[in-house]
C-alpha positions in Angstrom: -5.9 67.0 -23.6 -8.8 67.8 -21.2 -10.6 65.7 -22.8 -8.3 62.6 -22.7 -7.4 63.6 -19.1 -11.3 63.4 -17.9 -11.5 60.3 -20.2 -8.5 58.7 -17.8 -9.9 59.3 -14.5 -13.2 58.1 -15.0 -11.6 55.2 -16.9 -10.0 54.9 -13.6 -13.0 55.9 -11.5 -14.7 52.7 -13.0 -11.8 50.3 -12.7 -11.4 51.1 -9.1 -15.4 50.2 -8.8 -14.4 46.9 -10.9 -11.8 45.7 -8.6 -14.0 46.0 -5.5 -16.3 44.2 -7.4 -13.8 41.8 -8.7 -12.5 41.4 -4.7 -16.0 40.7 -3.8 -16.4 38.0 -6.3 -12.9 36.8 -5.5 -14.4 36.0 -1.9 -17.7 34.2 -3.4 -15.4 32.4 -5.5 -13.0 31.2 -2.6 -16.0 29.5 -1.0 -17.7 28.1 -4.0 -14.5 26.2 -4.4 -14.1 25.5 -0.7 -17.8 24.0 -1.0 -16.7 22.5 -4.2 -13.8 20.6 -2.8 -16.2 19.2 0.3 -18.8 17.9 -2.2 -15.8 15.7 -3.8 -14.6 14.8 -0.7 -17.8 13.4 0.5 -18.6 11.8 -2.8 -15.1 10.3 -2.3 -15.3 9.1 0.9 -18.6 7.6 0.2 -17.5 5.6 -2.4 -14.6 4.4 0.3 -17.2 3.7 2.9 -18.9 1.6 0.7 -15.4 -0.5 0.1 -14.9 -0.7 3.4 -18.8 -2.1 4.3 -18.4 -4.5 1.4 -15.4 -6.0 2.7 -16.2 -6.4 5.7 -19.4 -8.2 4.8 -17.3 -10.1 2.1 -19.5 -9.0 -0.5 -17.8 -9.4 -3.6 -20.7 -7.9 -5.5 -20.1 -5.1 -4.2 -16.6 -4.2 -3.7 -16.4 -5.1 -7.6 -19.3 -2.0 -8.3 -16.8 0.5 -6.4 -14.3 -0.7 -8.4 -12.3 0.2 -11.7 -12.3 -1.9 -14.2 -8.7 -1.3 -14.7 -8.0 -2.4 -10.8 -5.5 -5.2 -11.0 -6.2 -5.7 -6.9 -9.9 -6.1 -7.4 -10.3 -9.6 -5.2 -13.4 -10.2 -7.6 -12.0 -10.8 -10.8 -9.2 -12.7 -8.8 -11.6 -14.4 -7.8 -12.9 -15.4 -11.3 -9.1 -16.8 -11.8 -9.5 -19.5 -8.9 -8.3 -17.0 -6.1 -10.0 -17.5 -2.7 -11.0 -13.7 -0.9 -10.0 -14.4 2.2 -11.9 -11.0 3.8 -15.6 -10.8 5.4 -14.3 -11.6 8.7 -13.5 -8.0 10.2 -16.3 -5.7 11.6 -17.2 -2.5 9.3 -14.8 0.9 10.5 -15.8 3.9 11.5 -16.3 6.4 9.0 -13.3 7.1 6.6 -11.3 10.2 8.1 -9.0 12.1 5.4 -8.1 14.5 2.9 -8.3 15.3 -0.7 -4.8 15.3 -1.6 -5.5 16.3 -5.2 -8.3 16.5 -8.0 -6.2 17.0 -10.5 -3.5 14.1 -10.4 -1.4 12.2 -12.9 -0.8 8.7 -14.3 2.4 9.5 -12.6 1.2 10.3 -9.2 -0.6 6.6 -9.3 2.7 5.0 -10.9 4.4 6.2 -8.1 2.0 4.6 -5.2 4.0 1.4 -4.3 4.1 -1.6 -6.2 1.4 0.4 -8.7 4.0 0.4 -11.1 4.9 -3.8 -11.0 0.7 -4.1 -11.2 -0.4 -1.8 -14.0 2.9 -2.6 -16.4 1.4 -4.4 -18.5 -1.6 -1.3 -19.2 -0.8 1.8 -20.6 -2.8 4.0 -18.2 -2.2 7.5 -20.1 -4.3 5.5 -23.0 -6.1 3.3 -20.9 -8.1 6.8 -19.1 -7.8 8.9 -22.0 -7.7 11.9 -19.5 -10.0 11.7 -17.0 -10.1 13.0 -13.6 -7.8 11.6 -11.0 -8.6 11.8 -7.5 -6.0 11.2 -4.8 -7.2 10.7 -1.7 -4.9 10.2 2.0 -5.7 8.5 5.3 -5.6 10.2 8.4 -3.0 8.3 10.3 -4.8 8.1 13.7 -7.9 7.0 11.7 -5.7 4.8 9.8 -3.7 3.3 12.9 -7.4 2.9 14.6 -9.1 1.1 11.9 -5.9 -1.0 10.6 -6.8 -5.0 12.5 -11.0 -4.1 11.0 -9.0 -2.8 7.9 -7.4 -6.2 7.8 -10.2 -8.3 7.1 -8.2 -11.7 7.0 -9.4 -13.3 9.7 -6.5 -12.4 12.1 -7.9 -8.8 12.8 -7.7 -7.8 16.2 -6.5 -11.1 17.4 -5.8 -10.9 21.3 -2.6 -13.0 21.8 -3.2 -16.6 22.3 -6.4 -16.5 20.8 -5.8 -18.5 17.5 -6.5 -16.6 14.4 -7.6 -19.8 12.0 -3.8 -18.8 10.2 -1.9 -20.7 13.2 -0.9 -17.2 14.1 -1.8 -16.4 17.7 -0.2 -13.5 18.1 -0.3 -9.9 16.5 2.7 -8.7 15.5 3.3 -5.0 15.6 3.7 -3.1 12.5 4.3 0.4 11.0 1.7 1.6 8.1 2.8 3.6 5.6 0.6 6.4 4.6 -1.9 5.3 2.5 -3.3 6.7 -0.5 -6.7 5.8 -2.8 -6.4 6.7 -6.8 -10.1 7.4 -7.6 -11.2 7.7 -11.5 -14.5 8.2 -12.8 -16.3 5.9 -15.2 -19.9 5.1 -15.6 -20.5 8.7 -14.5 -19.6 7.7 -10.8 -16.2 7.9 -9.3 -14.7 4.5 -8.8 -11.3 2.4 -7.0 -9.1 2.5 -9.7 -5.6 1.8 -7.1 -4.7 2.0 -3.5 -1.3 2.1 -1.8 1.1 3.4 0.3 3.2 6.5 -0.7 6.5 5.0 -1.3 9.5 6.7 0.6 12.0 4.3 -0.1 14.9 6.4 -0.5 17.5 6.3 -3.3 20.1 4.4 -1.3 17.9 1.8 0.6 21.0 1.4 2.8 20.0 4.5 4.8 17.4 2.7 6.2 19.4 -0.2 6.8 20.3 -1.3 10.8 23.0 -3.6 12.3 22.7 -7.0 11.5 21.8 -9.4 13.6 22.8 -13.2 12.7 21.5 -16.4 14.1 25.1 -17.9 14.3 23.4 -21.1 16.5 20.4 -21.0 13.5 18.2 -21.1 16.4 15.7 -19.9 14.9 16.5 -19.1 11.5 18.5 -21.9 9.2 19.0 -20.4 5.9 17.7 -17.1 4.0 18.7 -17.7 0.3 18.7 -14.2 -1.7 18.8 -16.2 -5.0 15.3 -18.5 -4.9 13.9 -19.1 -8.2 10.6 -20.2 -7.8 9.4 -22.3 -10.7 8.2 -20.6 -13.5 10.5 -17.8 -13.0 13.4 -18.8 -15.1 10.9 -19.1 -18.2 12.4 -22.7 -18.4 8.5 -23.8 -18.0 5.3 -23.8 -20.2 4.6 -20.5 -21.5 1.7 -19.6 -19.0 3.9 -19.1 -16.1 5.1 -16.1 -17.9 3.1 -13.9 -15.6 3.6 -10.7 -14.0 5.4 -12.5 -10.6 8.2 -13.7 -13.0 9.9 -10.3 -12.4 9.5 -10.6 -8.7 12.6 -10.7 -6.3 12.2 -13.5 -3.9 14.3 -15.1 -0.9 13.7 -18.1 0.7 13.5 -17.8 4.4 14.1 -21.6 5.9 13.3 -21.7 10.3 15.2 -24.5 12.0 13.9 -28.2 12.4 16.0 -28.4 15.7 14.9 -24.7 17.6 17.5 -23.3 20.3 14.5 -21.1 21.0 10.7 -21.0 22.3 8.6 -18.7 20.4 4.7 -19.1 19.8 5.0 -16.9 16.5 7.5 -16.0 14.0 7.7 -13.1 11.4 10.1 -12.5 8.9 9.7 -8.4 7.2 11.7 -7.1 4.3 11.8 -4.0 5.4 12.2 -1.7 2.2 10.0 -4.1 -0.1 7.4 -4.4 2.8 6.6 -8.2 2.5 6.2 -10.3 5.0 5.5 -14.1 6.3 4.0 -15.8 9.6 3.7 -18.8 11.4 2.4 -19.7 14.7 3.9 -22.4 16.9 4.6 -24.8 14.5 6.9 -22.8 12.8 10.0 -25.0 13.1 10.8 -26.1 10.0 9.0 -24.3 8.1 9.5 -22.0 4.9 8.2 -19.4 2.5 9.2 -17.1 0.3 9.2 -13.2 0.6 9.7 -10.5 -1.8 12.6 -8.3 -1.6 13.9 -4.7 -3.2 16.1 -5.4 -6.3 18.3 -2.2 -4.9 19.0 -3.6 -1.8 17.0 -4.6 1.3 17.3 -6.6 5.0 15.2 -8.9 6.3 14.2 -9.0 9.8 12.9 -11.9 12.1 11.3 -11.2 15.0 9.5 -14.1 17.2 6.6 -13.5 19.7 6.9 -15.1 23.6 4.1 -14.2 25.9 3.9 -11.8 24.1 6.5 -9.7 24.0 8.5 -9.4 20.2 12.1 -10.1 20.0 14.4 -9.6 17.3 16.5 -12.1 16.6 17.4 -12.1 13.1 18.4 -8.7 10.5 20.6 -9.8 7.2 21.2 -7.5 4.4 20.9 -7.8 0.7 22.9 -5.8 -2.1 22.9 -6.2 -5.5 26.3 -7.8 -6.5 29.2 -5.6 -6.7 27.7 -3.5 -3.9 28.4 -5.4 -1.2 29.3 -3.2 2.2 30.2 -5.7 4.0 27.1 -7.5 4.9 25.3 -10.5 3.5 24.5 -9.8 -0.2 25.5 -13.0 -1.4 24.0 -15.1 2.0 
């Protein structure tokens, strides 16, 4: 027994001298992963820097080496389908300002970036990266709200109003950013672009984001907003290569009156849940374009720009048929 019993306490005597040593290397550990996580950041946000620069400049070249190949929003190969890049006109931000929101994310937590899930259905991603690293990566909002007209790059960045943006747009309307998040994957050895978008909040019931409406009874601004458009080539009725991935898209027609009751030097029309939106400058009057719109329910809202100042003169709701709660579903 004595023998056990000394046995025991120097058994214990030595793990009590482990576990200081084990709380000491806990602490060295803590920091090599704090200096672990700021090496990826910086390799991160370098990569982003680089997008940015490249963009700016409207150098295709090289916003197509930061990208993935699996990007569907990489303007280059757009490009290569008879797509005009319509960036290169915005001066380069300031340096990219974040966090790391995870090194370990999912095909899911990409999927669930908005509109990821409309661009990459027709890729099977899980297959596609055969497990490789995802990095998710979150702009600072004040950075974010800073940087947004150089972020732009469209030619109406940072537009003063009545300066004419080359769009016919001479205003700039005010807008709220969602928070945006870059997917980042390796390949190549380097870590590349693979999606970007905001983090989607839209609730369950789009409705609780929903406000009054507001109709243009006198259509002085607005004539028609038809929920049921069918742009050709979305019915399948034509030739086969219109069978693209905008077939599934929800679009409404939004028509401005020929005969205005109102002055405005701009008009904007948002759907609000979807997060589309269309422009024109002053000759907007009888004018029209098409805007995508949530499947689940949505609103639109028109606002016009006088001197400046942003009014609202137009809010009509959409709800799927048989959900109708009292608004304009079937406008």
């Amino acid at each position: 027994m004595a023998g056990c019993l000394d046995g025991q306490e120097s058994s214990e005597d030595e793990n009590g001298a482990d576990d200081d040593d084990t709380d000491n290397g806990d602490d060295t550990s803590g920091e090599g992963d704090d200096s672990q996580q700021e090496e990826l950041e910086d390799e991160l946000f370098a990569v982003l820097d680089t997008y940015f620069e490249a963009s700016a400049e409207g150098d295709l070249e090289a916003i197509d080496d930061v990208m993935h190949s699996l990007n569907p929003l990489n303007p280059a190969q757009w490009e290569e389908e008879d797509w005009e890049y319509q960036g290169g006109d915005g001066e380069v931000p300031s340096p990219f300002e974040g966090e790391l929101v995870t090194a370990d994310g999912t095909v899911d937590d990409v999927l669930e970036l908005e509109d990821a899930a409309f661009w990459f259905q027709e890729s099977d991603l899980e297959t596609e990266l055969n497990g490789e690293d995802i990095a998710l990566v979150r702009a600072d909002e004040e950075w974010l709200d800073a940087e947004a007209e150089t972020l732009d790059g469209d030619g109406g960045a940072g537009a003063e109003d009545g300066e004419d943006t080359g769009a016919g747009v001479s205003h700039t309307f005010e807008e709220e950013l969602g928070t945006v998040v870059w997917a980042l994957v390796p390949e190549g050895d380097e870590w590349r672009i693979l999606y970007m978008g905001a983090e989607d909040d839209t609730p369950e019931d789009p409705t609780e984001l929903f406000e009054e409406e507001i109709i243009d009874d006198e259509q002085d601004v607005i004539a028609e907003i038809d929920w049921e458009y069918e742009q050709e080539g979305q019915t399948g009725a034509t030739d086969e290569d219109q069978d693209d991935l905008f077939a599934d898209v929800e679009l409404a027609r939004v028509v401005f009156t020929d005969e205005p009751g109102l002055e405005a030097d701009a008009v904007r029309a948002d759907s609000t849940i979807e997060g589309s939106h269309i422009e024109f400058g002053d000759t907007w009057s009888g004018a029209w374009a098409t805007i995508g719109y949530h499947p689940d329910g949505d609103q639109i809202v028109v606002r016009i720009a006088q001197d400046g100042e942003e009014t609202v003169v137009h809010r009509e709701h959409y709800l799927p048929e048989g959900d109708d709660e009292g608004g304009s579903a079937d406008s």
